[in-house]
C-alpha positions as CSV (number, residue, x, y, z in Angstrom):
1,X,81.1,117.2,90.9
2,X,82.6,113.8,91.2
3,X,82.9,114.1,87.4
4,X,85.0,117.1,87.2
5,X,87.4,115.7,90.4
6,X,87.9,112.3,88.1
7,X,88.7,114.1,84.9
8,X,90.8,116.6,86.4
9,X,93.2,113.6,87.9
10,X,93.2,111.8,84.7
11,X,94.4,114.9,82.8
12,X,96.6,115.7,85.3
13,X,98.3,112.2,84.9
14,X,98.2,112.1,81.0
15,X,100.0,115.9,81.2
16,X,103.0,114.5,83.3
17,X,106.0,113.9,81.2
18,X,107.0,110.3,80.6
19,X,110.8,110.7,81.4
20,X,109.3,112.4,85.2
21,X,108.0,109.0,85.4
22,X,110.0,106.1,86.9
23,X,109.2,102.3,86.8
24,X,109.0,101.3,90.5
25,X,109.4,98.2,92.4
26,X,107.9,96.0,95.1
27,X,109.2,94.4,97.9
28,X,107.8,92.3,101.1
29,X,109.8,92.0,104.3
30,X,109.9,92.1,108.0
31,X,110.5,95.3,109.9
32,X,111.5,95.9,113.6
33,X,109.6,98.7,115.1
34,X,110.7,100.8,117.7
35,X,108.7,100.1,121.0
36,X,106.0,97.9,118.7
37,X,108.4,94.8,117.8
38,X,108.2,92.9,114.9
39,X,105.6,94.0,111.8
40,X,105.3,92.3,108.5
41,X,104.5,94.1,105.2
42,X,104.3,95.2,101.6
43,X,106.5,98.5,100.0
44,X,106.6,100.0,96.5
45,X,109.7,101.7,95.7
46,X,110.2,104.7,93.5
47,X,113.0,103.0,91.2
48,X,113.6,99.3,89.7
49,X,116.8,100.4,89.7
50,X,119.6,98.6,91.5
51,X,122.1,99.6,93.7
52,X,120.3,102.9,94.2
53,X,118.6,104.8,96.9
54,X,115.0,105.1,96.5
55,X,111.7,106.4,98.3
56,X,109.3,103.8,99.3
57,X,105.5,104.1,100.9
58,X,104.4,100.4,102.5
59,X,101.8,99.1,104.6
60,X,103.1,96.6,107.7
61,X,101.1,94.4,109.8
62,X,102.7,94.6,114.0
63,X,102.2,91.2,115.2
64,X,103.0,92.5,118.7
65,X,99.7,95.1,119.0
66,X,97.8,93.5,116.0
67,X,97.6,96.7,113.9
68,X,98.3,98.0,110.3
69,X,100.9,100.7,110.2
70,X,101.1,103.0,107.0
71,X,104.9,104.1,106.3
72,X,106.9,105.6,104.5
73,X,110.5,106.1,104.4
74,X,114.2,105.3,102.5
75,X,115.7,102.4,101.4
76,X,118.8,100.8,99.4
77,X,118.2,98.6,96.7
78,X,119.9,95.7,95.6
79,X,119.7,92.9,93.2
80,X,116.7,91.3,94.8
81,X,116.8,92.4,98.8
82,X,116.0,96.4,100.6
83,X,117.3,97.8,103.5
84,X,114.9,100.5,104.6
85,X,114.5,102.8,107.3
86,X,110.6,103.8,107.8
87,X,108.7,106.6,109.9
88,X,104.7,105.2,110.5
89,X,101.5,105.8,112.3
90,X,100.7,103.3,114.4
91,X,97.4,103.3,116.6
92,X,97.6,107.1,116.1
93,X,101.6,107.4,117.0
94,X,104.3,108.0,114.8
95,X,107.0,105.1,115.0
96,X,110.1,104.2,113.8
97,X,111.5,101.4,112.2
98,X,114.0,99.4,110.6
99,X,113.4,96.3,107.9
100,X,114.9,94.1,105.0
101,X,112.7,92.2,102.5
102,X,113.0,90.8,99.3
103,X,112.4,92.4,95.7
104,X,110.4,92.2,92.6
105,X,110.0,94.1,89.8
106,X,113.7,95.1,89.5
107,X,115.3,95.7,86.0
């Protein structure tokens, strides 16, 4: 069964067209969460390119409580820093929050 599941999500991923694809972008920063404080943490961003809104999915660390929070949210891209306004899970709550980090990856 595990078989099928595998070669199913391969295919799928070799059918998508290339221009649907976009090159994305990482970026590491420091977020303020609403009612959890500080978190560090990791994003990748749907574009690499600049001066452009783009959708990012990230992973921060809250120094204040000592959990991971999963996120996702918006951000604006520049050169080499984001702006980004995220909406998490933390310890089974959604969150908001609010962070700036630096860039790689951009074109």
């Amino acid at each position: 069964m595990k078989v099928y599941i595998i070669a199913g999500a391969l295919a799928s991923l070799v059918a998508i067209p290339a221009p649907v694809l976009a090159e994305p972008s990482i970026g590491f920063g420091v977020s303020y969460v609403f009612g959890g404080g500080v978190a560090v943490g990791a994003r990748v961003f749907s574009t690499d390119q600049p001066d452009k809104a783009a959708v990012g999915l990230g992973v921060d660390y809250n120094i204040n409580s000592r959990t991971w929070r999963p996120n996702v949210g918006v951000a604006y891209l520049q050169d080499d820093i984001y702006m980004d306004l995220s909406l998490g899970l933390s310890g089974g709550l959604v969150d908001y929050g609010v962070g700036i980090g630096a860039l790689g990856g951009m074109e």
